[in-house]
C-alpha positions, -999 to 999 in steps of 0.1 A, spaced: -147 296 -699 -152 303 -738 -183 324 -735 -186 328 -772 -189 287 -772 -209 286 -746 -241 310 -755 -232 289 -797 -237 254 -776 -272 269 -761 -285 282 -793 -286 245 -803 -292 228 -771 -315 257 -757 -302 243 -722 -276 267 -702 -261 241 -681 -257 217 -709 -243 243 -731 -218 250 -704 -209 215 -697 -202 213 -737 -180 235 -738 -160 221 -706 -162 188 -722 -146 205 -754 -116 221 -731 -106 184 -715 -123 160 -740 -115 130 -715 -136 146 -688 -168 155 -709 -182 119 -703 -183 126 -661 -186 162 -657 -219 161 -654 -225 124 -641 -249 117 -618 -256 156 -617 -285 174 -628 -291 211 -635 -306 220 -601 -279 204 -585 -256 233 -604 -281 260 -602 -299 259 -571 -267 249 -551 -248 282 -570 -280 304 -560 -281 293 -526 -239 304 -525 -244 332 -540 -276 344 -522 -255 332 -488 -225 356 -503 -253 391 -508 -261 385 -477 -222 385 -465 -220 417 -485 -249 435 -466 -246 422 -428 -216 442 -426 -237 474 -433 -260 465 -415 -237 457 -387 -224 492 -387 -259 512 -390 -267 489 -360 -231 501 -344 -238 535 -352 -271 539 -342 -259 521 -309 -235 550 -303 -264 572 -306 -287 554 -284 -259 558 -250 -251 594 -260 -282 601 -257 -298 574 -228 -313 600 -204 -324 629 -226 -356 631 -218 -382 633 -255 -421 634 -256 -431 601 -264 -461 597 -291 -489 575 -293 -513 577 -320 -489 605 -331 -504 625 -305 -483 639 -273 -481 610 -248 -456 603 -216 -419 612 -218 -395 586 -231 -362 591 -239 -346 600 -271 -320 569 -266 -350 546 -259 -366 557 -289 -336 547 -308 -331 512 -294 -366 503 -307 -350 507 -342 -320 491 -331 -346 462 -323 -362 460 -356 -329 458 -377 -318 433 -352 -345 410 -357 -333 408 -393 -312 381 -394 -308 351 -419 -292 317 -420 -294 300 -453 -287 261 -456 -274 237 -487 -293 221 -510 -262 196 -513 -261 164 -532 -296 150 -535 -297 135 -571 -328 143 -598 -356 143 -574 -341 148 -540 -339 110 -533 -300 103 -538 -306 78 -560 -283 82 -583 -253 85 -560 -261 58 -542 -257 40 -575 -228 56 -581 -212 48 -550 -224 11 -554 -253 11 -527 -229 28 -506 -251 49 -484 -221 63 -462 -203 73 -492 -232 90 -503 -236 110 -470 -201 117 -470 -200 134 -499 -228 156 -496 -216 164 -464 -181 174 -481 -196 192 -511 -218 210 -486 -189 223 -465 -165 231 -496 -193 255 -504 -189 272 -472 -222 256 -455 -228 243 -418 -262 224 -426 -276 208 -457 -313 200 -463 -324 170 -459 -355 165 -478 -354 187 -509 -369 176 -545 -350 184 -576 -348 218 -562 -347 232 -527 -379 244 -516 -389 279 -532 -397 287 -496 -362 297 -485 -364 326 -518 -398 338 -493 -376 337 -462 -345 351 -482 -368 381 -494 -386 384 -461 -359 393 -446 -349 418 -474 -383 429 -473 -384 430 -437 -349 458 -435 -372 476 -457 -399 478 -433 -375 487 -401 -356 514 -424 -393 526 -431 -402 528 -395 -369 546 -386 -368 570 -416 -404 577 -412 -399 586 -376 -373 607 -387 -394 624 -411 -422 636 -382 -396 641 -362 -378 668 -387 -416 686 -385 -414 699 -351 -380 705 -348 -367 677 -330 -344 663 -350 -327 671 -386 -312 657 -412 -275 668 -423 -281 698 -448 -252 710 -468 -237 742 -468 -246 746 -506 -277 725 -506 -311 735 -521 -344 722 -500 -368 734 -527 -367 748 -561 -391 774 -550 -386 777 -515 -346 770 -507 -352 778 -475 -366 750 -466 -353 718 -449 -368 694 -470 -358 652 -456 -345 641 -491 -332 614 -474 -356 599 -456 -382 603 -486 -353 585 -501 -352 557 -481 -389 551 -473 -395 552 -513 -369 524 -522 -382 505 -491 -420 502 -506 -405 493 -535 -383 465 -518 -414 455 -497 -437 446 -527 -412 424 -538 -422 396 -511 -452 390 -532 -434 374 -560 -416 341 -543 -449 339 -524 -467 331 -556 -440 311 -573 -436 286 -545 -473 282 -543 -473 267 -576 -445 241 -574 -453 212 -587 -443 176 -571 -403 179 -570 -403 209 -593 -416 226 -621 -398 250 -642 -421 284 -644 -399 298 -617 -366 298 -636 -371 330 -654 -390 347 -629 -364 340 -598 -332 353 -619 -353 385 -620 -368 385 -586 -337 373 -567 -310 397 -585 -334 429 -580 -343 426 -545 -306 426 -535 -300 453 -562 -326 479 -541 -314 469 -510 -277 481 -513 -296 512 -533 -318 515 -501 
């Protein structure tokens, strides 16, 4: 891809995907008439979002995975030693320390996502135009976005999507983001309490300061650490909330901007966090 052609071709077109397709169609003139046939933008970008937002989260299950395996560890080390439980933080029957840890284990494994295609719906999510492609063809048409769907690595495809697929799925992607950020909360935050009458601590280095004024002391860096990255993470649920409230019809385009921010940071924090 010439990139240097590219962003040229979108100074004048002030279109991305049209500036790209130039400059494919300049590469292999003979193909520039039917790269793009029967496509439209959404059908590049929202099918590339959902492929990339399906390969984040391929990136973190396997971290999450291993806090889950770890913490699992933890939980059958430490099955029958006997904890005060809390309710209300205020001294309540006995539980178990391994119990305890299970309901964390719990919340992170309640945070589990399953994204779908938007697959090859035409301009306004009716086909249409494949269908005249394909000569009224409608099993050619199924066909295909049933191929295109699993060449992209995807079980299920929508089937009812407008020019776009629903801004809903960005609220269920970041809820579940979100969502890790509220079970790290709860477990760090637990921590934290916990590291204030002695019952647990986190790992202090030998050479480690807790306090510019008072080094003595066993400040939880990490915890604070987490809990503060999670808030952040957390108020980021209110931005696809308001942008799929105001989607017009089959689409409007006052979420393009706003979702290459929104999307990209949340999964920034949460391999931060």
């Amino acid at each position: 891809m010439d990139f240097k052609m590219t962003a040229e071709e979108e100074k004048q077109l002030r279109h991305d995907v049209m500036a790209h397709v130039h400059t494919f169609g300049h590469c292999c003139p003979k193909a520039a008439g039917i790269i793009h046939l029967d496509a439209t933008s959404c059908y590049v970008r929202d099918n590339t979002d959902l492929i990339i937002l399906r390969n984040a989260f391929d990136l973190l299950w396997p971290k999450l995975a291993r806090v889950i395996s770890r913490l699992a560890d933890f939980a059958k080390e430490h099955a029958n030693l006997p904890t005060l439980g809390f309710t209300h933080f205020q001294p309540a029957q006995l539980t178990t320390v391994g119990k305890r840890c299970c309901l964390w284990i719990q919340g992170l494994c309640m945070d589990l996502q399953n994204l779908r295609f938007r697959g090859v719906k035409g301009t306004t999510g009716t086909q249409a135009s494949f269908l005249q492609l394909f000569e009224g063809d409608h099993q050619k048409v199924e066909q295909l976005d049933k191929l295109v769907s699993e060449k992209a690595g995807f079980k299920r495809a929508f089937i009812i999507p407008g020019q776009t697929y629903s801004r809903k799925v960005d609220i269920e992607v970041l809820s579940v983001l979100a969502s890790l950020g509220v079970s790290g909360h709860n477990i760090c935050t637990d921590i934290h309490l916990l590291e204030n009458i002695k019952e647990t601590e986190e790992l202090f280095e030998n050479q480690q300061i807790g306090s510019s004024a008072m080094p003595y002391k066993r400040n939880p860096m990490r915890s604070e650490r987490c809990c503060s990255l999670a808030r952040h993470l957390m108020t980021l649920l209110t931005d696809p909330l308001q942008t799929a409230s105001v989607q017009w019809f089959e689409r409007t385009l006052d979420d393009s901007a706003n979702r290459r921010i929104c999307l990209a940071e949340v999964f920034h924090r949460q391999i931060l966090y």
